[in-house]
VEXDRENFI-799580 format. One record per residue: residue number from 0; residue in three letters; x, y, z of N, C-alpha, C in turn. Coordinates in nm, 4 decimals. Layout:
residues N
R  pos  code       n.X       n.Y       n.Z      ca.X      ca.Y      ca.Z       c.X       c.Y       c.Z
R  NUM   ala         X         Y         Z         X         Y         Z         X         Y         Z
...
//
This chain:
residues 167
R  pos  code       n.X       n.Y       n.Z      ca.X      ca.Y      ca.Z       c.X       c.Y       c.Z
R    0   unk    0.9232   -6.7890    1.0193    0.7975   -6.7186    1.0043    0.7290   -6.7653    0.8755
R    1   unk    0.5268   -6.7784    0.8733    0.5225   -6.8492    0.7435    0.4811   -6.6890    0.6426
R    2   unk    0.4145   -6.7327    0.5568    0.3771   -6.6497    0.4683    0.2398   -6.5861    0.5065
R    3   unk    0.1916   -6.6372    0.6163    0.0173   -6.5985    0.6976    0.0360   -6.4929    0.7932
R    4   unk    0.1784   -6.5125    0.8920    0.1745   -6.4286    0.9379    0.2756   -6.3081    0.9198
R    5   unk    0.3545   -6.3388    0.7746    0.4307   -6.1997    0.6969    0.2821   -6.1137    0.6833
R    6   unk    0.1650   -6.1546    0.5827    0.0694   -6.1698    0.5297   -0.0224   -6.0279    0.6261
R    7   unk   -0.0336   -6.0775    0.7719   -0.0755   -6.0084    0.8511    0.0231   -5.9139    0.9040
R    8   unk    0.1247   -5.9291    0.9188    0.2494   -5.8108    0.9772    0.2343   -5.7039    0.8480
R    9   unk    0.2376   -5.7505    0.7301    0.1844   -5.6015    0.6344    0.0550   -5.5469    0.6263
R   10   unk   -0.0161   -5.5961    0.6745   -0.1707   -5.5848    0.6680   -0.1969   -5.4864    0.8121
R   11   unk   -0.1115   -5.4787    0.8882   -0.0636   -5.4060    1.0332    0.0035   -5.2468    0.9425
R   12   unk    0.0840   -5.3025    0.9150    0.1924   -5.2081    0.9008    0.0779   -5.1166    0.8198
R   13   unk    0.0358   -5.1780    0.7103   -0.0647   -5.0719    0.5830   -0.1449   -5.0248    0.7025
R   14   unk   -0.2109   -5.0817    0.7618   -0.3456   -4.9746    0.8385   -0.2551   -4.8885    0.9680
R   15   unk   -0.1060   -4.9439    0.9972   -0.0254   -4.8368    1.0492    0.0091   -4.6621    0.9531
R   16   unk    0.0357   -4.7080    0.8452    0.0750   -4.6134    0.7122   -0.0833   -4.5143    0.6952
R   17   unk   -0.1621   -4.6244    0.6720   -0.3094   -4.5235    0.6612   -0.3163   -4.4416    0.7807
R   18   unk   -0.3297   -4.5141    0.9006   -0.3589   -4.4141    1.0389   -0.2740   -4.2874    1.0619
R   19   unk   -0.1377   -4.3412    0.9962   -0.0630   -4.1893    1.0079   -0.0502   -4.0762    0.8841
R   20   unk   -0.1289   -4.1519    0.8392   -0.1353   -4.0599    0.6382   -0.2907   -3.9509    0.6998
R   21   unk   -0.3634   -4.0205    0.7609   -0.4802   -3.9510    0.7777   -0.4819   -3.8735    0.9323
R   22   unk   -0.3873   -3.8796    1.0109   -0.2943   -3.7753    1.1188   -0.2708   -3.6864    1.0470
R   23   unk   -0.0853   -3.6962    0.9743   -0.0695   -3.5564    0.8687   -0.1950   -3.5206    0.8076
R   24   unk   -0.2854   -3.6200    0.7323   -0.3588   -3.5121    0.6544   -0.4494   -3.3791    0.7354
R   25   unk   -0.5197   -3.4594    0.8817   -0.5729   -3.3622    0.9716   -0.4843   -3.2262    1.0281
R   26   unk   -0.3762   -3.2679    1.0468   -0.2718   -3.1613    1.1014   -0.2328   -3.0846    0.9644
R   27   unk   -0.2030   -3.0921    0.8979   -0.2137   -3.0277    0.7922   -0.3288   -2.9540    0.7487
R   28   unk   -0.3891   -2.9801    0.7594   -0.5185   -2.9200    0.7466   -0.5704   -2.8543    0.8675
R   29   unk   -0.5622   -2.8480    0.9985   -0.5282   -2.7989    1.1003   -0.4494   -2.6743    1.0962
R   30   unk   -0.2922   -2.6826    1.0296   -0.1758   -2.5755    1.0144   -0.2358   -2.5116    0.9358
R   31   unk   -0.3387   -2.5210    0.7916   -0.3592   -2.4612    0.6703   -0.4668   -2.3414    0.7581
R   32   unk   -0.5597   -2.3819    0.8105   -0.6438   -2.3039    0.9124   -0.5852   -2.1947    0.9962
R   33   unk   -0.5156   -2.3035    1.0489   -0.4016   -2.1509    1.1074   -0.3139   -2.0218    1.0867
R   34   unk   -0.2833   -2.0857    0.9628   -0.1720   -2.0267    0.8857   -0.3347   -1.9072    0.7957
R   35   unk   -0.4104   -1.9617    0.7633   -0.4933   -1.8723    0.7442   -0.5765   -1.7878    0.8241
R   36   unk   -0.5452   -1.8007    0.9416   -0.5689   -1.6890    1.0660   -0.4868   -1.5926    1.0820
R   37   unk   -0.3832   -1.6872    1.1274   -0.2499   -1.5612    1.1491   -0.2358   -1.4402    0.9754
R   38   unk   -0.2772   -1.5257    0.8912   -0.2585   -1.4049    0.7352   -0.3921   -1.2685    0.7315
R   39   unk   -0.4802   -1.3462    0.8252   -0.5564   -1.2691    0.8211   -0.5499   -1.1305    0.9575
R   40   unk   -0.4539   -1.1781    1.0690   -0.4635   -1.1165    1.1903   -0.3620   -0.9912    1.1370
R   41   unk   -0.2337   -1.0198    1.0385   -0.1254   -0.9482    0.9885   -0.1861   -0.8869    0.8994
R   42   unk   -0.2947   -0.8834    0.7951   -0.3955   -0.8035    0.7480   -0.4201   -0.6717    0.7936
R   43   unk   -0.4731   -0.7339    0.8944   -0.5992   -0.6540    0.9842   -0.4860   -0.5517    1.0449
R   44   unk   -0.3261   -0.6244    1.1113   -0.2824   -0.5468    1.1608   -0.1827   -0.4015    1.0859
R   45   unk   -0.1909   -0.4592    1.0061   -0.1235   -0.3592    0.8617   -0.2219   -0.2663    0.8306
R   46   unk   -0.3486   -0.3204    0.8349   -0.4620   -0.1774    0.7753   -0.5089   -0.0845    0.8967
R   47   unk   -0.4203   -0.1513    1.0120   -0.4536   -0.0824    1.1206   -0.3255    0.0410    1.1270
R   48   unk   -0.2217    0.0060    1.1380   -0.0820    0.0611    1.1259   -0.0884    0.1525    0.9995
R   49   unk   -0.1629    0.1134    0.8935   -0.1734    0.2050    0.7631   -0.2585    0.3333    0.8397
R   50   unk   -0.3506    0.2890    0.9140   -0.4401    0.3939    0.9509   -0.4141    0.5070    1.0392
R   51   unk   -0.3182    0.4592    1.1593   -0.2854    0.5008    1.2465   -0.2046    0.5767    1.2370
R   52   unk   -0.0860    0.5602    1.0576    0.0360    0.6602    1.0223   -0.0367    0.7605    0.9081
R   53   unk   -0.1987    0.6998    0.8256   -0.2444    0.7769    0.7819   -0.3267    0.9061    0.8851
R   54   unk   -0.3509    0.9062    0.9822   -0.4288    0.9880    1.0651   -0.3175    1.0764    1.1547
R   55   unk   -0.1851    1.0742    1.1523   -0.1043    1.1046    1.2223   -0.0507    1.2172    1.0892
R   56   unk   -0.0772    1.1849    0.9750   -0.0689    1.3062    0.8468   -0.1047    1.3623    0.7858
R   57   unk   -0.2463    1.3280    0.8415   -0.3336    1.3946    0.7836   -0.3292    1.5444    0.7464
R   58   unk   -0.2517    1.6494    0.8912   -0.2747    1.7637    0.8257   -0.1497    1.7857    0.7718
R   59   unk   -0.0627    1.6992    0.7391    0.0680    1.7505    0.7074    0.0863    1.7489    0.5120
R   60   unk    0.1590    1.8616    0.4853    0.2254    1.8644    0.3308    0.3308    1.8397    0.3469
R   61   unk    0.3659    1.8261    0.2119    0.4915    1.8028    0.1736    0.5476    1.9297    0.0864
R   62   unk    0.7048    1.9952    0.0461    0.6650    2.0701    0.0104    0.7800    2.0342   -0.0544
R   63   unk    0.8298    2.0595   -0.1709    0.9530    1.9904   -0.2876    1.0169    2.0878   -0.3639
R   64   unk    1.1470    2.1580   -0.3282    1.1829    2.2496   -0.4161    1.2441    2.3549   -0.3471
R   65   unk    1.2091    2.3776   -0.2047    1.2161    2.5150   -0.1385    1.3791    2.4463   -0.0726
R   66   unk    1.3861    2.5756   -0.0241    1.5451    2.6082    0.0418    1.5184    2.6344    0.1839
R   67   unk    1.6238    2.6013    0.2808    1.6176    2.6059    0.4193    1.5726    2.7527    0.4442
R   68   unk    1.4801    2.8649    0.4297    1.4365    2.9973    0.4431    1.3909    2.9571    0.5567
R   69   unk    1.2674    2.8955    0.5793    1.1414    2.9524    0.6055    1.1636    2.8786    0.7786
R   70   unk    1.1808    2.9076    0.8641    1.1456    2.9033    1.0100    1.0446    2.8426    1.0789
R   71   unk    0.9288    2.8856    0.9955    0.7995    2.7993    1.0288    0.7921    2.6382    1.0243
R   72   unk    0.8919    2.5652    0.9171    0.8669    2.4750    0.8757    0.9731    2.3650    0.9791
R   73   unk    0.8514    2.2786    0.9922    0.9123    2.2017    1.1470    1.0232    2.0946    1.1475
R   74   unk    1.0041    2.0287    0.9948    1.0943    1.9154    0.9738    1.1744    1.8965    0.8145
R   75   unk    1.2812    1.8588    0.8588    1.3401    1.8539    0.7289    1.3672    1.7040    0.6764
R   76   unk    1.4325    1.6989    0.5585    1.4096    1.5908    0.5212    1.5064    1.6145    0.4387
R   77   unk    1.6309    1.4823    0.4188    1.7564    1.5528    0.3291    1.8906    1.5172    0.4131
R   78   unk    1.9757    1.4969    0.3783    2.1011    1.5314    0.4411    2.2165    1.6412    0.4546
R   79   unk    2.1728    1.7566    0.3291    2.2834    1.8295    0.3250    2.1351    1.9964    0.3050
R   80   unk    2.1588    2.0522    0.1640    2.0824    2.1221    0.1443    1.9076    2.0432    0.1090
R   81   unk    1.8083    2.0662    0.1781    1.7027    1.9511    0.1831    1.6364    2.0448    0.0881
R   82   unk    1.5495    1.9967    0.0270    1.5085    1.9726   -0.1036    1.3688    1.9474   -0.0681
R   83   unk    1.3383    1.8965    0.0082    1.1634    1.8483    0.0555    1.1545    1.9096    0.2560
R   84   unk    1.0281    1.9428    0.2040    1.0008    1.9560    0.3495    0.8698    1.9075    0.4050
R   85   unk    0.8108    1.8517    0.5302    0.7504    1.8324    0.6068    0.6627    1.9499    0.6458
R   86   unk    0.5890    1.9742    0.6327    0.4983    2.1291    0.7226    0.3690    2.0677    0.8001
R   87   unk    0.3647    2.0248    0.8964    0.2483    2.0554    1.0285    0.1900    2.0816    1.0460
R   88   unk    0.0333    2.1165    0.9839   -0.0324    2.2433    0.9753   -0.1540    2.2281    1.0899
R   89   unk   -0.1804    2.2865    1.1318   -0.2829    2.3215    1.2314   -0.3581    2.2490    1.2550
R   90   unk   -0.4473    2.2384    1.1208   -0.6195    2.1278    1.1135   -0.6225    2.1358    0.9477
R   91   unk   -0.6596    2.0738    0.9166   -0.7368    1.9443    0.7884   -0.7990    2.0948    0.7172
R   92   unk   -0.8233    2.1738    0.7045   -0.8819    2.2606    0.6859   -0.7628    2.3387    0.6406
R   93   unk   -0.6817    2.3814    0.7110   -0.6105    2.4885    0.6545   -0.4666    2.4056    0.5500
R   94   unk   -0.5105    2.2681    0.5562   -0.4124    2.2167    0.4452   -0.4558    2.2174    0.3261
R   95   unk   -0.6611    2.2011    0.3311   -0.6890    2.1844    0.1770   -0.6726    2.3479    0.1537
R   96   unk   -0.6323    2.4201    0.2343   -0.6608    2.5506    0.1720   -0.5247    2.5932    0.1162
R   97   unk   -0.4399    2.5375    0.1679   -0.2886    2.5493    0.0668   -0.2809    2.4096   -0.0390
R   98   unk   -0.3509    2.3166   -0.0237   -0.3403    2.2396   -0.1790   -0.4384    2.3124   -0.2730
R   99   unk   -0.5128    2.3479   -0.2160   -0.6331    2.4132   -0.3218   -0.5800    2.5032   -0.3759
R  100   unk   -0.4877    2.5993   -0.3101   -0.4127    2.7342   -0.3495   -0.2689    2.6699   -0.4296
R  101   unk   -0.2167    2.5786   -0.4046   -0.0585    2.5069   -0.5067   -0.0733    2.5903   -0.5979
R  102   unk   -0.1812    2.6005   -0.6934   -0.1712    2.5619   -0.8819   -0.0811    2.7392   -0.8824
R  103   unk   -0.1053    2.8249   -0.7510   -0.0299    2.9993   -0.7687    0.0979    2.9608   -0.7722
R  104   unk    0.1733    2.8306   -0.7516    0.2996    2.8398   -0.7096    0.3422    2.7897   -0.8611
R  105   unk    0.2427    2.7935   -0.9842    0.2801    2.7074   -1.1129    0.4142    2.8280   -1.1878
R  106   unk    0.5115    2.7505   -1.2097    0.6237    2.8192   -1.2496    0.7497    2.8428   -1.1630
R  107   unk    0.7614    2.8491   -1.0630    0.8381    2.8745   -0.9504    0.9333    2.7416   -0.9314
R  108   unk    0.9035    2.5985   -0.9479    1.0088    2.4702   -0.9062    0.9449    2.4630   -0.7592
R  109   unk    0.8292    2.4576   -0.6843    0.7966    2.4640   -0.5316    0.6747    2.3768   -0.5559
R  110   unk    0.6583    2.2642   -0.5452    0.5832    2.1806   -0.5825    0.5453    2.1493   -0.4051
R  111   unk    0.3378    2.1336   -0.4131    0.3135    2.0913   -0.2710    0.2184    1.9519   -0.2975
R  112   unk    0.2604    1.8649   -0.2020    0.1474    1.7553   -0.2156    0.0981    1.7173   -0.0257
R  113   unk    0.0009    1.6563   -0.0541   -0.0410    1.6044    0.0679    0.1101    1.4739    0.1088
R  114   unk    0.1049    1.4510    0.2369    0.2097    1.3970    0.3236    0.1577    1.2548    0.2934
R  115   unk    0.1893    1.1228    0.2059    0.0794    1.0286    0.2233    0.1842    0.8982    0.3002
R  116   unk    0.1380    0.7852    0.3439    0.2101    0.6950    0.3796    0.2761    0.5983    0.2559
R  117   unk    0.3375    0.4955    0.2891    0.4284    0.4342    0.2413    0.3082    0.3683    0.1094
R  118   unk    0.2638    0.3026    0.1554    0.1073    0.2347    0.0817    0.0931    0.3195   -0.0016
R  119   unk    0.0179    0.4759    0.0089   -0.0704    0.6010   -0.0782    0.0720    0.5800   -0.1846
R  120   unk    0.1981    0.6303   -0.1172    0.3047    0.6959   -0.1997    0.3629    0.5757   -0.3409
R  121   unk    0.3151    0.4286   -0.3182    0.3372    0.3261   -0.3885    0.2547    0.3573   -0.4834
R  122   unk    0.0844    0.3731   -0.4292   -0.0222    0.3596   -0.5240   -0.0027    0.4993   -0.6439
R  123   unk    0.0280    0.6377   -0.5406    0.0382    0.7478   -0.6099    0.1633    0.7233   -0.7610
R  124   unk    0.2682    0.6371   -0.6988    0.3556    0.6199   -0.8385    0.3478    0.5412   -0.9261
R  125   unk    0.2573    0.4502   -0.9227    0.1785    0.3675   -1.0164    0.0750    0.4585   -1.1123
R  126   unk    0.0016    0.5226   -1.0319   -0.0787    0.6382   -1.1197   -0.0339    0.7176   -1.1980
R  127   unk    0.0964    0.7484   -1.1526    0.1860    0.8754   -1.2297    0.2604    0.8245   -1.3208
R  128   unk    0.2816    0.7112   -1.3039    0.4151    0.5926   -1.4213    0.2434    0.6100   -1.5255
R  129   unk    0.1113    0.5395   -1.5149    0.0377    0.5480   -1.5823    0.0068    0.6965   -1.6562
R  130   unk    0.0024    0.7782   -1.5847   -0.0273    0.8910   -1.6491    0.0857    0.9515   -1.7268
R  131   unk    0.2045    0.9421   -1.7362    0.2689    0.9892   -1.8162    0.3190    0.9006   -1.9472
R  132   unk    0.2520    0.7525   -1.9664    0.2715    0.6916   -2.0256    0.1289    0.7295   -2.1405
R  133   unk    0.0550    0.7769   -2.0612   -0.0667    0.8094   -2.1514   -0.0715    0.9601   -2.2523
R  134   unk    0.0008    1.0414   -2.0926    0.0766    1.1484   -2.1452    0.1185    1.1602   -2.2986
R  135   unk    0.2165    1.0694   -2.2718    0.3226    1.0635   -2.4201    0.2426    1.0029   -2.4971
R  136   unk    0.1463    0.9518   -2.5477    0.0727    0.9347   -2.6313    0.0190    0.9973   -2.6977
R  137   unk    0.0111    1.1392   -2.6555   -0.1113    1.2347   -2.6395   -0.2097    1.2839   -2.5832
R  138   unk   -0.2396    1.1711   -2.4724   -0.3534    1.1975   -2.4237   -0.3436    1.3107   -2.2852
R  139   unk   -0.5063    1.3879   -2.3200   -0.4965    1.4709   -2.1891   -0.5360    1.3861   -2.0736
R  140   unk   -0.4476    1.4065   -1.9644   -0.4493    1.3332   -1.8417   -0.5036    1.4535   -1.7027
R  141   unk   -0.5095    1.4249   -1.6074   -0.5654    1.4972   -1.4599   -0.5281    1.3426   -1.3966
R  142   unk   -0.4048    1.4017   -1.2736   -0.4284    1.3167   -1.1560   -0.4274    1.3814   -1.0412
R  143   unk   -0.5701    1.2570   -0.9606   -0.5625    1.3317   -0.7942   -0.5395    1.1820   -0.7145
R  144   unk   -0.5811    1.1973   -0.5843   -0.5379    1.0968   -0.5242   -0.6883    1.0040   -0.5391
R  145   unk   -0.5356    0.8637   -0.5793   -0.6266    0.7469   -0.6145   -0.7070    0.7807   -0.7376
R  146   unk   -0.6729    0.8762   -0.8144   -0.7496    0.8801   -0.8959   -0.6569    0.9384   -1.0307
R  147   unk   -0.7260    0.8650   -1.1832   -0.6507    0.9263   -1.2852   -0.7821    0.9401   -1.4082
R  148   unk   -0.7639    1.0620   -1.4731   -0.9245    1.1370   -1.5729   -0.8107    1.1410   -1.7155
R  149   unk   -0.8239    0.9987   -1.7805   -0.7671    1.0079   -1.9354   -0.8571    1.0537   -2.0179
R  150   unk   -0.8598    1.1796   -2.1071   -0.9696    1.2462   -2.2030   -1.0808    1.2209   -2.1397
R  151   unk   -1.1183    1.2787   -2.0386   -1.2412    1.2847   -1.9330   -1.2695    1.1777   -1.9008
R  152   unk   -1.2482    0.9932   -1.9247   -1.2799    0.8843   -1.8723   -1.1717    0.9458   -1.7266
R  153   unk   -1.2485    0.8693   -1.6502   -1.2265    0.8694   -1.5020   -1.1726    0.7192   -1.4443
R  154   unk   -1.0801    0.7325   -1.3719   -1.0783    0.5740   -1.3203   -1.0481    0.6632   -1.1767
R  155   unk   -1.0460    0.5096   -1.0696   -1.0590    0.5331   -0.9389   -0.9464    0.3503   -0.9174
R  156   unk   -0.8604    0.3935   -0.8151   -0.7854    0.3140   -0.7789   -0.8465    0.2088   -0.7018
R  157   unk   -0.8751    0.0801   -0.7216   -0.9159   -0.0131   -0.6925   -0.8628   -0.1139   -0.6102
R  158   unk   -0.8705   -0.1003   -0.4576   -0.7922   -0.1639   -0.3386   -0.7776   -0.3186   -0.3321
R  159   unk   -0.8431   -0.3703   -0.3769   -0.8844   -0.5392   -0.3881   -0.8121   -0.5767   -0.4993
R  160   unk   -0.8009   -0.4859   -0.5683   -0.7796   -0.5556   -0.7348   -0.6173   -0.4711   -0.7275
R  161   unk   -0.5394   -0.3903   -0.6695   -0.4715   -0.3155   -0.6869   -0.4041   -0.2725   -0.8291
R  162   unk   -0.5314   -0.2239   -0.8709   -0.5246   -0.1084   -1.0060   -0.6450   -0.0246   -1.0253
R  163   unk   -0.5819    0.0460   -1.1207   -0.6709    0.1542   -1.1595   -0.7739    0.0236   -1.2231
R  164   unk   -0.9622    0.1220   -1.2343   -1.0785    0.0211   -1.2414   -1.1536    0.1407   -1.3330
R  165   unk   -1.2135    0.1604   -1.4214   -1.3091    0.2225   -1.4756   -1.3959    0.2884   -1.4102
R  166   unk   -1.4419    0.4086   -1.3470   -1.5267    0.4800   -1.2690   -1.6703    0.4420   -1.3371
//
């Protein structure tokens, strides 16, 4: 073989190497598209599933402290003597009317909160790790949901940015 047609057998091979460098690069870029669909479909389907376990608790409390008494109360939660309970309540209405009413139970160890999902209950302990860190500083704090009031500044929990944001 001479050196003209080594010459051309690499001159093959290179525009073989390019043609398949610029394949992967399309398919790759192809998968990157995809892969950014499917992140977006698992999104969509998580804020759907968030919604669907948030609307399913809506009227429900939580109630932290009480003892197996009470009959009314539909679900327990616990393995031995339960400690938290589940309560069911009717309609959306007659739950804000027992969170609105809690602050009578101040002194007793019977603590009530709204029922929130896995998501709320993450965000809610981020707020509370914050607020008692501000706490111990001195500062007067107020927390509600998604929300924390340091010496009357206000912040509001910020979904995009996942943190507290300046009101």
């Amino acid at each position: 073989m001479d050196i003209r047609g080594t010459h051309e057998q690499m001159k093959k091979q290179e525009e073989e190497i390019k043609t398949l460098r610029e394949e992967l690069k399309r398919r790759n870029e192809s998968w990157q598209i995809e892969k950014y669909e499917v992140q977006q479909e698992v999104k969509i389907s998580k804020k759907r599933l968030e919604a669907q376990e948030k609307n399913s608790k809506k009227n429900n409390i939580i109630i932290k402290g009480t003892t197996a008494q009470d009959n009314n109360l539909k679900e327990w939660i616990g393995k031995q003597e339960p400690k938290m309970v589940i309560a069911k309540l009717k309609n959306f209405e007659q739950k804000m009317e027992v969170i609105k009413n809690k602050y009578k139970l101040g002194g007793k160890n019977i603590y009530i909160d709204s029922d929130l999902t896995y998501e709320e209950q993450k965000t809610q302990s981020i707020i509370r790790k914050i607020a008692k860190e501000e706490k111990n500083k001195g500062n007067s704090i107020k927390v509600s949901y998604k929300k924390l009031e340091i010496n009357g500044e206000k912040y509001i929990w910020n979904e995009e940015k996942n943190k507290l944001t300046k009101n």
